[in-house]
N, C-alpha and C positions, 0 to 999 in steps of 0.2 A: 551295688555293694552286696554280695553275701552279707547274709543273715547267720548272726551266732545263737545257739541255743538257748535257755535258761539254764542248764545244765553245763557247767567244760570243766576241764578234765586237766590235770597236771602230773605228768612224772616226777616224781618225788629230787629227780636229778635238776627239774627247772629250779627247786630252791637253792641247792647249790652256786647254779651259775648264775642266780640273782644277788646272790650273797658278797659274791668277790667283790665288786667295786666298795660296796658301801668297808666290807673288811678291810680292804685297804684305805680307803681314807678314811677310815678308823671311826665311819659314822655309826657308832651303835644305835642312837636313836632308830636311823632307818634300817638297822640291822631287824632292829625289835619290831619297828611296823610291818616289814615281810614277812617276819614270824608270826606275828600276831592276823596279818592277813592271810596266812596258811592254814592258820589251827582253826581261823573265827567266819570266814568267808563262807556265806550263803550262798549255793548252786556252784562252788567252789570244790570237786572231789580231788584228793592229793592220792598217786597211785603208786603203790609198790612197786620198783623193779625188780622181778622175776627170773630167775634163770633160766624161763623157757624164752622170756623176752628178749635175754641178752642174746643168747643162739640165733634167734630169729632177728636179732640188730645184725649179729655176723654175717648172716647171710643176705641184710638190706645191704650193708657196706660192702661185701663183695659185689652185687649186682649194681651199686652205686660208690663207684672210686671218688665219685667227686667230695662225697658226703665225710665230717669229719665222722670216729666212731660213736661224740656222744650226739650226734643228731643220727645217728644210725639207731640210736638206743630212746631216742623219745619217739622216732618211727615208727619202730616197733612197738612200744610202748601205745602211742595212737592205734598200730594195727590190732594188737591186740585185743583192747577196749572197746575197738569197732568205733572207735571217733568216726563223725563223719566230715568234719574238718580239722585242718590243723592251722593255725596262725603261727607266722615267722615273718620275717624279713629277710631271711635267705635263700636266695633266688634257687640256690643248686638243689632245693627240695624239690623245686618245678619239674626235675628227673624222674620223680621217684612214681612208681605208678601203682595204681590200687589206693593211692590216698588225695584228696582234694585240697588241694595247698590255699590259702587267701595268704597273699602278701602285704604284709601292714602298709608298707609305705602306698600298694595301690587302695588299700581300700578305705586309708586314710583321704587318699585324692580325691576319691569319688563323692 
């Protein structure tokens, strides 16, 4: 199993699409707990998106059609930053090159 850092790194867009479920079933409790694990988390950075970021998503999603555009946009977001890994569970990141994918579900297995 890859090794995560003490340091990771979050696009300011993951709080969003962690947001929707709980918005929709109208759980604010766990609304406030992702909020509150965003602002409060130790070794925890939340990172701006960038206009130079967004350019540089357009040009990850053109050389990856498979990619939707907001993982085009936490791609770049990782490139940027100089992540040296990225956690997902979507396989279609496996494409993308110049970044070192861990797939949850594998490195849960292991």
């Amino acid at each position: 199993m890859s090794q995560i850092s003490d340091l990771m790194e979050a696009g300011e867009l993951t709080l969003a699409e962690v947001l929707v479920k709980p918005i929709a079933d109208g759980d604010d409790k766990l609304v406030q707990t992702y909020l509150d694990t965003v602002d409060n988390s130790q070794g925890l950075l939340v990172v701006s998106v960038t206009r130079a970021m967004l350019i540089q998503a357009a040009g990850v999603r053109a050389s990856n059609s498979s990619l939707r555009l907001v993982d085009a946009i936490h791609v770049a977001t990782a490139q940027a930053t100089e992540c040296r890994s990225v956690v997902t569970n979507d396989k279609r990141w496996k494409s993308v090159s110049g970044i070192h994918v861990i797939l949850l579900s594998e490195a849960v297995a292991s």
